[in-house]
Each structure stands twice: as C-alpha cells, then as structure tokens.
N, C-alpha and C positions, 0 to 999 in steps of 0.2 A: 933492768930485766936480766943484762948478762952477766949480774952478781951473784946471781939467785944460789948458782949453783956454789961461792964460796961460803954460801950463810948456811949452810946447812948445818954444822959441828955445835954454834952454840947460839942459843935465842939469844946471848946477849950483844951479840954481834949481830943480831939480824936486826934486833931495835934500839942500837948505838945511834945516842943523837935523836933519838924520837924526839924525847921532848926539849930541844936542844932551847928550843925561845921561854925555858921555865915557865911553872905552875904549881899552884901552891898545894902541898900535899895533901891529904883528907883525913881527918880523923879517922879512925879505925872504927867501924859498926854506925857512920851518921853520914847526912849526909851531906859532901864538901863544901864548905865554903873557904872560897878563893881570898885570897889579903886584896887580891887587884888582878880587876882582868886580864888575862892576857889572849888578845886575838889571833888566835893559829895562822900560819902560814909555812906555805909547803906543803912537802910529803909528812903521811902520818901514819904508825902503825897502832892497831890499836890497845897493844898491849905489847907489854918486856920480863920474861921473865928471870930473875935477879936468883939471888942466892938460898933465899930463905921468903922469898915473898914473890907474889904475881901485881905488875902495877898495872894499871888499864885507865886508859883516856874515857874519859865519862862523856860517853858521846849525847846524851840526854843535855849535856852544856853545849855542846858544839853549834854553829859557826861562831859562836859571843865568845867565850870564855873556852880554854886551854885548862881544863882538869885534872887531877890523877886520882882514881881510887885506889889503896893500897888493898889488898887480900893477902893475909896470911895464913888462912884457913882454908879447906875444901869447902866449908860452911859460907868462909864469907864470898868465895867465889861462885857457888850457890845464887846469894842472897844478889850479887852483882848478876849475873844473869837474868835471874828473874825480874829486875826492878829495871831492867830494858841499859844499864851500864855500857853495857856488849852487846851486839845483836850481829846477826848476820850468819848464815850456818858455818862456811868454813871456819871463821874466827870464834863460833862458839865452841866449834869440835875441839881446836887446837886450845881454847882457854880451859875447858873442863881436863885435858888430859894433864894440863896443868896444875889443876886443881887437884887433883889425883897425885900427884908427883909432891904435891904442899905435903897433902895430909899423909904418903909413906913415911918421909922426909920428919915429921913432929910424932910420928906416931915409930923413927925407929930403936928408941931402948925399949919400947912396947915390950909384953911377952905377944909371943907367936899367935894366942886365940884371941888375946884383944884388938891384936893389929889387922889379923882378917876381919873384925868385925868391924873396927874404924874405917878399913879401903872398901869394906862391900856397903857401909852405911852412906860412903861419901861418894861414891856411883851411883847409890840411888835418890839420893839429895841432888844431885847434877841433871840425874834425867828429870827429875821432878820438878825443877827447878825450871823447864822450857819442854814439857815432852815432846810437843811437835816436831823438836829441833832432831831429825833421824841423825844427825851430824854428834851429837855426844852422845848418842846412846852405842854407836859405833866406836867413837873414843873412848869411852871408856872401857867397853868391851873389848879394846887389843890392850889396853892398862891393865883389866884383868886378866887376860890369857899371858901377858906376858908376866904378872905375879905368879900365877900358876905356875907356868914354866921355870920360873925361878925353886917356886917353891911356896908355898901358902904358912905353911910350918917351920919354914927356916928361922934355927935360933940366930939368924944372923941380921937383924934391923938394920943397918946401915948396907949389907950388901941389897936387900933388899928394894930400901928408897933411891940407890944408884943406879938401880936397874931400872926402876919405875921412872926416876929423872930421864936417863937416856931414853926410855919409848914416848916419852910427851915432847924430848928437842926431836925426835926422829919425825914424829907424827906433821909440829911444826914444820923442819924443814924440808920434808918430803912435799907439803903442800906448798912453800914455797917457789922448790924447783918445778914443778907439777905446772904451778902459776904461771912459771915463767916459760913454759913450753908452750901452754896453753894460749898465751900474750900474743908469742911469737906467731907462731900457725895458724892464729884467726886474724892476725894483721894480712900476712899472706894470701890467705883466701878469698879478702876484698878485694870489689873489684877498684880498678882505677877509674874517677870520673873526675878528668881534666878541665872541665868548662863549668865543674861545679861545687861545692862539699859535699862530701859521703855523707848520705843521713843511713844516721842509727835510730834504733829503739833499744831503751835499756829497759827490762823487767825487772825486779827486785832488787836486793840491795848487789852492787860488783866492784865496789872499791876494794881500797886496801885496808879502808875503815873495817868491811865486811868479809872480809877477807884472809884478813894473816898482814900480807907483808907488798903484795903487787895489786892482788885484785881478779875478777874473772875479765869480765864484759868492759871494765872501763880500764881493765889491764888492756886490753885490746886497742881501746881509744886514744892511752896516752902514747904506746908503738907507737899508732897509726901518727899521732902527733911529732912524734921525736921524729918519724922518718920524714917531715915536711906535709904530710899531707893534710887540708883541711876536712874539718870531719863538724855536722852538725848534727848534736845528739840529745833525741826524744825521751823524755824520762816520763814514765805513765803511771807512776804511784807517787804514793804520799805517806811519807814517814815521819816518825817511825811508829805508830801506834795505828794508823789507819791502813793496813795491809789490804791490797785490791780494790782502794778507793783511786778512780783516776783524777 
C-alpha cells in the first residue's frame, strides 16, 4: 500500500510482474485459449498498460487458468468489457480511459475531423459497452474534456494522443494512491477485538482484481492482515454474472 504513491507516473510500473508466473497470450478478436494452464498465485492486477496495447487478465478464467487478453483497439476494449473480461467499476473506469488513450494513439496521423469522430465514436462504444458502469462514463468524460482542452482541431495528432495517454496513467494512478489512503484509514477505524477475529462483510466486488491496483474493502483486509491482525470475512454475492444473488 506504501508504494501506491511511487506508481503513479507510469501504468507500467504499477503492473510490473503482474503476470510474472506467465500465460499464454490470446488471439486478437477470439476467444483465449491457453497452451497450459497456469494457476495464479499472488497479487494480481487486472490489467497493464504497454506501449501500443492494453493487456487484461481474463478474469472469466480465473481461479483455474492465468489469461491475457490483448486489446489494441478502443473497440476491442469495448468488446473485453462487455463479454465480463473486466468487471468491477474502479478497474472499468481506469480500463475505458485506456481505451481512449489506444484509440487517440492509432487514430494520430488522423486528420483533425476524423480523429474527433473516432475519440467521440470510441466513448460511446465504452459506455455502451456496460452502461450501468457510472465509472466509464465519468472516464471518459475527463478523456474528453481533457481533448477539448488540448484542442478538438489540433493539426497536431501525436500532441494530442500524448495528452490523452497522460490523463488515462493519471486517472489510473490517481485511483491508486486514492486506494491506498483509503486501505490505510479504514484499517484504522477498526476496532481491536483481541479474544477474537474481526468479522467483516464484503458487498460487491473490492479487490485489486476489481479495482486497479490495491482494492477498496479487501484493500482494507489485507492492511488489516499485514498489521497481524486476524480478520474473518463475509462475502454475500455471487459472481460474476449473478449480481445480488446471496
């Protein structure tokens, strides 16, 4: 948690070593099949984003099999959302601003009317792609204001997906350190029960899987872990397709 605050500068630093125990990569547009399983262990984040591509742990394989779906598109990032790839709202906010940051990024020799029509086409492919999720429609919409601000018209493609790059590692690492404050201060607030374990209840998803990079609620539990104390924790859903089923 007290890294939180160094990761912020580049997603690739925040998800160095994710997949460190390898997985086998995925076709582009189908869907992955592994050479050989690999069963996860450790910490996991659930996406990294690289130079020219966003990779994402297909958590629809997970606890069995260690996946990657590759997205090089706003489209296929889309399509990875929608097909449940990604779930969780923090991690959907931070993967669509992502998405957004792909498609400035292929669309910057663009001229200036095609490229606003490819960035507002690929915002709306993102919310559409999970509406309920208020988490991208938020992200995209600081991806837009911050194109705006740059410039909607600027003859300058590559200034422009530099700019859109830097507001989706910001978005990430903001939620990050955010995470990790949050960790900290709800470890804090618990009370001490010495003759017992601390029972929790967890509501939806609060890992790191769902999350970015820490977690909300279970960012809370692994503190509470690291600081010694035992903690036994209620989880009252059933995922990932059956949302408010206990």
């Amino acid at each position: 948690v007290g890294a939180a605050g160094a990761l912020r500068d580049t997603t690739q630093e925040i998800a160095d070593g994710v997949l460190a125990e390898g997985g086998a990569p995925a076709a582009r547009g189908g869907l992955p099949t592994p050479a050989a399983p690999v069963i996860p262990t450790g910490f996991m984040s659930p996406f990294r984003l690289e130079d020219d591509r966003l990779v994402l742990v297909d958590q629809r394989r997970l606890p069995d099999e260690l996946v990657e779906v590759v997205c090089e598109t706003a489209g296929d990032v889309a399509q990875a959302i929608r097909e449940m790839v990604v779930r969780g709202a923090p991690a959907l906010g931070q993967v669509a601003a992502a998405g957004l940051a792909l498609a400035a990024g292929r669309a910057k020799l663009t001229k200036p009317y095609a490229r606003r029509a490819i960035l507002r086409g690929s915002s709306n492919a993102l919310v559409n792609a999970r509406p309920t999720a208020v988490s991208i429609r938020w992200a995209t919409n600081r991806m837009l204001a911050r194109y705006a601000a740059v410039g909607e018209l600027l003859d300058d493609g590559p200034a422009v997906a530099a700019a859109l790059r830097e507001e989706a590692e910001a978005i990430i690492g903001e939620a990050t350190a955010d995470h990790a404050v949050m960790t900290r201060l709800g470890a804090g607030l618990l009370p001490e029960t010495p003759d017992r374990p601390l029972q929790l209840l967890t509501h939806c998803n609060t890992g790191p899987l769902a999350c970015g990079q820490i977690g909300t609620a279970l960012g809370v539990v692994q503190a509470l872990v690291a600081d010694g104390r035992a903690v036994h924790v209620y989880v009252d859903e059933t995922r990932p397709w059956l949302q408010g089923a206990a």
